[in-house]
N, C-alpha and C positions, 0 to 999 in steps of 0.2 A: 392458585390454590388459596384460599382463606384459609385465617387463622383458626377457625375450629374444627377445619379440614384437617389443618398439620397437626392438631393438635389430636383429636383421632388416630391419626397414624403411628402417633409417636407411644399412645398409648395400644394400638393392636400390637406394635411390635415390642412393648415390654408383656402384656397379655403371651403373647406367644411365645415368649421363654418359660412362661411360668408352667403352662397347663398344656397338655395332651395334644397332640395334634390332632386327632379324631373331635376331641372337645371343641375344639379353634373351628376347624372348620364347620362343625353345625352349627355352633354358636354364635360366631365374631365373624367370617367370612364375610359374610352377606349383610353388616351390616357400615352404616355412613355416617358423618356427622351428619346434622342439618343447619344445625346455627347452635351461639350461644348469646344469651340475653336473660340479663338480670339476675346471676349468680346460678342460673336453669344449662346446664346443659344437653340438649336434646340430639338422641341419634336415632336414625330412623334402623327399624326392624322389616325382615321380610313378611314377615306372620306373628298374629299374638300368642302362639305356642312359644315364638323364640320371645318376644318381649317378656311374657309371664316369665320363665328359664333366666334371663338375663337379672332381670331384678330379682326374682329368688335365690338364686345362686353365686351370680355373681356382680349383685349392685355394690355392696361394699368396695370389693378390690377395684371395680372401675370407677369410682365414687375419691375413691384413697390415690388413687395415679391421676387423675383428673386434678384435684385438687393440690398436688405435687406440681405441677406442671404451670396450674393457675391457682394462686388461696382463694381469689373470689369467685370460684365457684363453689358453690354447696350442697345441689341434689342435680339429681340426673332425669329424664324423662326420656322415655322410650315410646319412639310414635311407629307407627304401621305405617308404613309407605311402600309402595309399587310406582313402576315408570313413575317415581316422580311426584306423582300425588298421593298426597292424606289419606288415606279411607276412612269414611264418615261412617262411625257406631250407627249403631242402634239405640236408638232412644227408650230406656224406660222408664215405665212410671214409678217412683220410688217408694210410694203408696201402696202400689202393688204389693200382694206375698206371691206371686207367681211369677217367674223368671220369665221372661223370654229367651229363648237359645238359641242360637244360631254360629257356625264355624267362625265368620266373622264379628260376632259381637265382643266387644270389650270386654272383659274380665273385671270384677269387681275389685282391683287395687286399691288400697288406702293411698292416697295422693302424700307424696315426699314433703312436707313443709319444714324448713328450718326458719328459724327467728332470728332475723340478723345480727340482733345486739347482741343475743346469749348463746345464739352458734346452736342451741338446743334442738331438735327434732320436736314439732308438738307432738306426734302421731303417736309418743312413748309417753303412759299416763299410767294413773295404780289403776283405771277401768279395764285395762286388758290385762292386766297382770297378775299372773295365778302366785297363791302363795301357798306353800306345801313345808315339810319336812326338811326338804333338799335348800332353800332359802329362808325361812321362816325368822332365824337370827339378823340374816343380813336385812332384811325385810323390816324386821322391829327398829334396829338401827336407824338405819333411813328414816322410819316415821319419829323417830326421838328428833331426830336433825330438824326432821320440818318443823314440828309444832317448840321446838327451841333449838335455831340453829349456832353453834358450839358447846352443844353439849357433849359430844365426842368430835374431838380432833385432834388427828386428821381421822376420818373415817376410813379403813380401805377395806374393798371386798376384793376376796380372787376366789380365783376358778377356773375350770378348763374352758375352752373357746363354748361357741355356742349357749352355754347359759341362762342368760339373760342379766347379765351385770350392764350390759351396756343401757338396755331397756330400762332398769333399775335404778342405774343414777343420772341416768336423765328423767325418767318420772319425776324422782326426787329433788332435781333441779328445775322442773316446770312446777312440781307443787310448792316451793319454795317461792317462783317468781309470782304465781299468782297470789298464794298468801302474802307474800310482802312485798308490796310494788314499789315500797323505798330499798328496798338491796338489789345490789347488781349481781346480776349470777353469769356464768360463762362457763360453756362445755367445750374443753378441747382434747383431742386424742395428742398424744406423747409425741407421737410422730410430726404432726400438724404445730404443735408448739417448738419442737426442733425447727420445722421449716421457717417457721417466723420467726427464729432466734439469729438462721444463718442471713436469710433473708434483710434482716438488721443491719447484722454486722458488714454482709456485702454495701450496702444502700450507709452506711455510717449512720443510722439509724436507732443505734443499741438504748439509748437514752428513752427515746418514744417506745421501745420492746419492752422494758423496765418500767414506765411509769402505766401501759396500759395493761397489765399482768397486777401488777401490785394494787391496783387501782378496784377491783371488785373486791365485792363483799361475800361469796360465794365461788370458789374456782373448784371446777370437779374436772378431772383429767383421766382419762381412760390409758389403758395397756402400758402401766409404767414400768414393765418388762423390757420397753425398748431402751430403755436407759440405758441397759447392760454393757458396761465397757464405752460409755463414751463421758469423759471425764469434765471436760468443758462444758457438756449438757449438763448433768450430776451437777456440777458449781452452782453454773446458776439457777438451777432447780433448788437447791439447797438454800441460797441466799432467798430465793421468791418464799420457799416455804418461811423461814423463819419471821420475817418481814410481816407476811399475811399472818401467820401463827402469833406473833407480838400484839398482831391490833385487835385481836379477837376474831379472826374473818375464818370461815368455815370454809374447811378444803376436802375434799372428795377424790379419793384416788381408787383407781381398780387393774388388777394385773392376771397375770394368768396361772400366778403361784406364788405364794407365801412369801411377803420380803426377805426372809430368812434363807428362801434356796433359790434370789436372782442369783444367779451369777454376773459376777463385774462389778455387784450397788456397790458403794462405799458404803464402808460402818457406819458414818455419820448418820447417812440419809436413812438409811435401816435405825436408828437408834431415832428418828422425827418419826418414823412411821410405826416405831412401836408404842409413839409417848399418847396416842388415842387408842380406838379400836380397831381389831383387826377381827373381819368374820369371811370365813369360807360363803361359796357357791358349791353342791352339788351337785352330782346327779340326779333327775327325778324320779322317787321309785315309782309302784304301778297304782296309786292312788293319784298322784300328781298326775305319769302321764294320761291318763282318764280325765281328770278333770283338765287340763290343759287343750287335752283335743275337741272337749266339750265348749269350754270357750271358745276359742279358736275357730272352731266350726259355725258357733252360733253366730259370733261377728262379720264373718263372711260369706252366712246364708249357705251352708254346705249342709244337705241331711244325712245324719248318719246315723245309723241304729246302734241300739246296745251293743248288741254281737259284734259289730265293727269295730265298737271304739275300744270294745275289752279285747279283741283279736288284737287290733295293733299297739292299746296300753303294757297287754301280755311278750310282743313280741318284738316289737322296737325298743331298746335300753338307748338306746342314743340320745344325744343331747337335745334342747329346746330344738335349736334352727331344723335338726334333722325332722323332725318332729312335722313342723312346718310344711317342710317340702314336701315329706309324704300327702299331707293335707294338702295342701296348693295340686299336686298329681290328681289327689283323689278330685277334685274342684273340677277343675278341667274334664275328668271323663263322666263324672257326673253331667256338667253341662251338654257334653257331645251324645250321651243317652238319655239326655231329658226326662232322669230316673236317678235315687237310688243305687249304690253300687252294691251288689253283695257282698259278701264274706271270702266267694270264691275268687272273685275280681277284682279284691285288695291284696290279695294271697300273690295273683300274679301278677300284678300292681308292684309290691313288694319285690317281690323275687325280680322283677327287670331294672328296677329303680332305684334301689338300694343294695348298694356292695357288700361283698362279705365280708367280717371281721379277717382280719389280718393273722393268720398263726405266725406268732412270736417264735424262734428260734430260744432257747434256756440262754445262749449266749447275747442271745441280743434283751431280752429281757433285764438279766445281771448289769449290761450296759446301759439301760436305760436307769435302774435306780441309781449306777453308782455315779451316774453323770448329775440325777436329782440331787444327790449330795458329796457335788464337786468332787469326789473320789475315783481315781486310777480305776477304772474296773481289771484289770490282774491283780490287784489287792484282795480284793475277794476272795480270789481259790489260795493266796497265802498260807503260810501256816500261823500267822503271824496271830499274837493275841493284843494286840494292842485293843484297848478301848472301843474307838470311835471305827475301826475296823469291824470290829466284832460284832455290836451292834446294827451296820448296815448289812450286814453279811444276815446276821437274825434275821433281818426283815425281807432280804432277800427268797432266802427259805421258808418262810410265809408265805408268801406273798407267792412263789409256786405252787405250795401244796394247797395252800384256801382257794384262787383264783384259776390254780390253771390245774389242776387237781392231776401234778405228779408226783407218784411216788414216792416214799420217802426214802426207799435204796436209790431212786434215781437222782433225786435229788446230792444226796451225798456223793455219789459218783460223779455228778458233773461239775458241782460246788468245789474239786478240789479233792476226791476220792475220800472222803469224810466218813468215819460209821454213819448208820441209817438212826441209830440212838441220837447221836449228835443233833440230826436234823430235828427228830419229836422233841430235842430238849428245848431245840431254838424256839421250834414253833408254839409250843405250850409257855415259853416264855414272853415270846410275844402275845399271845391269844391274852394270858395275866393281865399285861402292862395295858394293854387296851382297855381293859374294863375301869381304870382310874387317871388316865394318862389322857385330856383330853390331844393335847399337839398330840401325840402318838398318833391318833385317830385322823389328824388331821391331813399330816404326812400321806396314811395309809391311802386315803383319800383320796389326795394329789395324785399319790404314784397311779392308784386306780385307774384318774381319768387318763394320766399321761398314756397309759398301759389299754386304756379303750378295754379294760374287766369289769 
């Protein structure tokens, strides 16, 4: 068996704890290594239905154990193969505005390029990137860095998954390398820097890990949530920051929530990342998602009429990537009717391919905020008036009757058997504080996406 053989297998069998077994087996069953060569790892697919699915869906996580397993590897490629051989596309002319279709023709993927020196993805640039309400801050941010980079640092964006922070500071770290071709930039994820940390210390190495970290003039680091609770990473995450933060070098960090409610950061490292800016990622409301599906569509040659794109701006709240997939869905049956999809056959489009929101239990809700702010969740139904109780308990009670619209005797009743006064007082007290309180809002945000309302 070759090494990109074992190396496949070793990654189906962590793939296979993670996800559905109905998933595995349409998805991963049928598929093989082929080879690896030149940082490409390539596995072959049974069909470009499963190819399209695999990189939609699930290129990151096989993208993230790949590169666990080997650092030089950097993108993945997914070929069609049967018994063994290739199957050769369909050639078209690119000049053309007429597609050619066909069950076996290639799909129009943006090809995976990473840049060795800067680890950076080109394929993520400000031409694709919609800017709305929902980014619009973190988006300004970014453009202050490029055209003078340290003028905020560190910079950190968060946000719930899907987003598009990742998209964003790597745009921002490919429009940096091209405007300054004397600074060194380099994109690593939180995780991918651990691995090169432990990798170090195995190989007695730590010295070469240290001097090529410190050594750029730009370091932008994604999901610094992973940090949480491990104490040896936090150090020397803490020594690289200051180091780089002394000689003037611009750093870029992005997380999934507010340094304030990691759990595990150390105060230090919370007190480097408040000393620049800190700007949220949101949700996109129904202007963004419109114009999102608009670009989106137009990039990838997909026609969709008004009616469509206001049906599913209207009725998709979910994040960027969801967004995406629906689109890539809609791409493919487009193709396969060599038409236009209507209104009526996004509807069921939708309805098969897109899960339904999850109903929260009250009990598991109260769990979720009181885990956002490190708190017991049995503190809640307390009677307790302490302060910082009281307060998440407020928000609590919000955040049921605005979002999940119940009751305010029932509220009170499950909170702890509370009056139903109690709750209008909380709620109007919070509804107040929102309107001058920007962290309040920001909070409210967070729990939002945590909460998928």
């Amino acid at each position: 068996m070759s090494t990109a053989e074992n190396t496949w297998k070793t990654v189906l069998t962590e793939v296979e704890l993670e996800i559905s077994r109905p998933n595995f087996n349409t998805w991963f069953k049928k598929t093989f290594a082929i080879k690896q060569d030149d940082g490409i790892f390539y596995v072959g697919v049974p069909n470009e239905f499963n190819k399209e699915w695999l990189h939609t869906k699930f290129n990151d996580m096989i993208l993230e154990k790949l590169s666990s397993l080997d650092p030089t590897i950097t993108s993945v490629d997914y070929l069609v193969k049967k018994s063994g051989v290739t199957e050769t596309p369909e050639v078209t002319n690119k000049k053309s505005s007429q597609r050619v279709v066909g069950q076996s023709e290639v799909l129009p993927l943006e090809n995976i390029e990473v840049d060795k020196s800067s680890n950076l993805n080109t394929r993520y640039s400000f031409n694709s990137f919609v800017v709305g309400p929902f980014n619009e801050l973190a988006y300004s941010a970014a453009q202050a860095i490029i055209k003078k980079p340290g003028v905020y640092n560190p910079l950190f964006i968060y946000g719930a998954t899907g987003l598009g922070k990742t998209h964003l500071i790597q745009a921002t770290g490919n429009k940096i390398q091209k405007d300054n071709e004397h600074l060194s930039v380099f994109y690593t994820s939180s995780e991918k820097f651990s691995q090169d940390y432990v990798n170090a210390l195995k190989n007695n190495r730590i010295n070469l890990f240290k001097n090529k970290y410190r050594g750029y003039d730009v370091l932008i680091m994604d999901d610094i949530q992973f940090f949480s609770g491990k104490e040896k990473l936090q150090e020397e995450l803490f020594h690289l920051f200051n180091i780089l933060y002394d000689k003037g070098k611009q750093i870029i960090f992005s997380s999934d929530k507010h340094p304030n409610y990691i759990v595990g950061l150390e105060d230090r490292l919370r007190s480097r990342f408040s000393a620049g800016m800190i700007v949220d990622v949101t949700k996109p409301d129904y202007e963004s998602r419109a114009a999102l599906l608009k670009t989106k569509a137009t990039q990838q040659k997909i026609p969709l009429s008004d009616e469509v794109v206001d049906f599913l701006a209207t009725n998709l709240e979910g994040n960027i990537r969801e967004l995406e997939g629906i689109l890539n869905a809609i791409g493919i049956q487009t193709d396969l009717r060599g038409r236009k999809v209507s209104v009526h056959e996004v509807k069921m489009l939708i309805k098969n391919n897109v899960k339904p929101k999850k109903h929260l239990a009250i009990e598991e809700i109260v769990k979720m905020i009181a885990e956002f702010y490190s708190l017991e969740p049995g503190k809640i139904y307390d009677k307790t008036r302490k302060k910082e109780i009281v307060y998440v308990r407020q928000i609590v009670m919000y955040i049921l009757r605005e979002y999940f619209n119940i009751s305010y005797p029932a509220i009170g009743k499950e909170i702890g058997g509370r009056d139903h006064t109690t709750v209008i007082h909380s709620y109007e007290k919070v509804q107040e504080h929102l309107k001058d309180d920007p962290n309040l809002q920001q909070e409210i945000d967070q729990l939002r996406a945590i909460l998928d309302v």
